[in-house]
C-alpha positions as CSV (number, residue, x, y, z in Angstrom):
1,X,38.4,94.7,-1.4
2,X,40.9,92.3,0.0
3,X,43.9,93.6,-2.1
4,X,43.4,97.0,-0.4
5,X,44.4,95.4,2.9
6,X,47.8,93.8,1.5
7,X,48.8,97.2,0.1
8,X,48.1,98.9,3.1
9,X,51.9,97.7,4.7
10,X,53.4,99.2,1.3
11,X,51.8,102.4,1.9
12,X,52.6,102.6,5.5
13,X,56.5,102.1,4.9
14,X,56.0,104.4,2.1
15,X,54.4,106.8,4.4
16,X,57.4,106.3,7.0
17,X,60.3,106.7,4.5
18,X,58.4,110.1,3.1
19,X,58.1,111.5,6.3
20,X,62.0,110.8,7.0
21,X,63.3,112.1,3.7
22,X,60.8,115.6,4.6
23,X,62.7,115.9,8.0
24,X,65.9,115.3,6.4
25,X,65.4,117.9,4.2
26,X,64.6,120.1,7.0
27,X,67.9,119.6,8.8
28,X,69.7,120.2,5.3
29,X,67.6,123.4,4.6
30,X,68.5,125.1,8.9
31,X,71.8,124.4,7.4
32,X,72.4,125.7,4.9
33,X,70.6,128.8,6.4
34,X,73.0,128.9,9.2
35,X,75.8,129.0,6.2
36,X,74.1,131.6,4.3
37,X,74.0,134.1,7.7
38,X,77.7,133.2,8.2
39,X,78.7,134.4,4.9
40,X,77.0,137.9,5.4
């Protein structure tokens, strides 16, 4: 049981760094919508 509680700072960064590559995406995605209604 003790190893759980050294992995538990992995998984939190892990956590962190999915959650900022999911809102990056989300920035990238509006834009390229925005493109897409230009080109109309």
């Amino acid at each position: 049981m003790e190893y759980i509680g050294l992995l538990a700072p992995i998984a939190f960064v892990f956590a962190i760094s999915a959650l900022a590559q999911v809102g990056s995406l989300k920035k990238e995605v509006d834009e390229l919508k925005k493109e897409v209604k230009n080109k109309k």
